[in-house]
N, C-alpha and C positions, 0 to 999 in steps of 0.2 A: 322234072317233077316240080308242079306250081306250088308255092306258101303262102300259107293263109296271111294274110296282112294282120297284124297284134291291133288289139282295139284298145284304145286309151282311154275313153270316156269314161267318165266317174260312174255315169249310170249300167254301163258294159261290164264296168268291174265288180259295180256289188253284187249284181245281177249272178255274173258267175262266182263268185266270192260264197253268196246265198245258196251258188247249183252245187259247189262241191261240199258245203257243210250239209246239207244235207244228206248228198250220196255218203260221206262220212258216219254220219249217223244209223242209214239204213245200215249202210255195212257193218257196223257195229252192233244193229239191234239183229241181225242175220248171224253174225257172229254168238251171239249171248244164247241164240234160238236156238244153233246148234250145239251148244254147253249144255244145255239144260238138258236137250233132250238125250247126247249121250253121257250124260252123269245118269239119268233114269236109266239106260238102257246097260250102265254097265255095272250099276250097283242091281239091278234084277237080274243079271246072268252071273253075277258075282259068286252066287250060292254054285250052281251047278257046274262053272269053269275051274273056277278056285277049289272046288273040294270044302266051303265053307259048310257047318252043318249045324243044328241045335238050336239055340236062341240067337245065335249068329244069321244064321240065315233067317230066320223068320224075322229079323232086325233089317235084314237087305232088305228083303219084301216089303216091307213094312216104310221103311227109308223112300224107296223106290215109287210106292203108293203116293208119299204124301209128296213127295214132290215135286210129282206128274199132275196132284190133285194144285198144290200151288201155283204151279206154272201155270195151271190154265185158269187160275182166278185169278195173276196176279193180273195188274192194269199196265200193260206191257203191248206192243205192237201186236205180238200175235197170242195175248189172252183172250181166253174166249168168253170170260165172264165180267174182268177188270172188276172183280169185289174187294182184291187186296190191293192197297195202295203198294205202291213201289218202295217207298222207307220200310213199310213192314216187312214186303218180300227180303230187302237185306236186312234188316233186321234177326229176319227168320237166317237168312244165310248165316249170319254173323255166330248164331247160338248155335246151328246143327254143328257148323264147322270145329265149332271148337271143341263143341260137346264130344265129335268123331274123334276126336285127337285124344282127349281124357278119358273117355268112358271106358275104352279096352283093357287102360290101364289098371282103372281102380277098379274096376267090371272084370279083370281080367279070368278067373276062375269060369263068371257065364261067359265071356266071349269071346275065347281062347282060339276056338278055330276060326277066326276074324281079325285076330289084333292088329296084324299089320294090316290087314286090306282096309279095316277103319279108320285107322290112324295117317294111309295117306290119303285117302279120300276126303276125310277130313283136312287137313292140311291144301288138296287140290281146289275142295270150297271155301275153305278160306282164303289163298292168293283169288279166287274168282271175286269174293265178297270184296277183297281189295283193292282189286281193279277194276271195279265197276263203278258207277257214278248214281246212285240210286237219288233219286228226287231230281235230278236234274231234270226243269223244266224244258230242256231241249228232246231228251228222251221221250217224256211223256207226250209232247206236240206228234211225234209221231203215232202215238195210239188212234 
């Protein structure tokens, strides 16, 4: 089995240096791509798996709606419309999230047959909103 011979040139290094941050990047914006879309897909089956019913479900639907509707404006590699900047899409993360954590609570009477499926979905978009990098200019260069 032959080995590649290691390239030492300054220009070889940033060269590949530039190839992996990149691929880093992609795979991270691949990664975020498939968040979104199954956070949509599992807060709109949420109603009919879970037995969720009443203002609860029409709250998944509704949940499910706007953030199929955000994803694809937000200005993100694979938006399709880029109207919402990236700060605001977390932004937007930051308040559903929390808002999912609190509302069942003090909401709890409407959204009794939900509480817990809110409270950790909520919770799941918020470590997301936490680990995400929103404005960073490196993100954005790939849109």
């Amino acid at each position: 089995m032959s080995s590649v011979p290691e390239v030492s040139s300054p220009l070889a290094s940033t060269i590949s240096a530039i190839a992996m941050r990149r691929l880093d990047e992609e795979t991270a914006a691949n990664q975020r791509r498939y968040q979104l879309v199954a956070t949509v897909v599992v807060v709109a089956l949420a109603p009919r798996l879970l037995g969720i019913i009443g203002p609860s479900a029409v709250l998944c639907y509704l949940l499910a709606a706007v953030h199929l509707l955000v994803t694809i404006l937000s200005d993100m590699p694979f938006g399709v419309k880029k109207l919402i900047p990236m700060q605001w899409h977390g932004h937007l993360e930051l308040v559903v999230g929390l808002a999912l954590v609190v509302a069942p609570w003090v909401l709890s009477d409407l959204l009794a047959s939900g509480q817990l499926f809110f409270t950790l979905m909520g919770a799941v978009i918020f470590f997301v909103w936490a680990s995400s990098n929103y404005g960073d200019k490196r993100f954005a260069a790939l849109a």
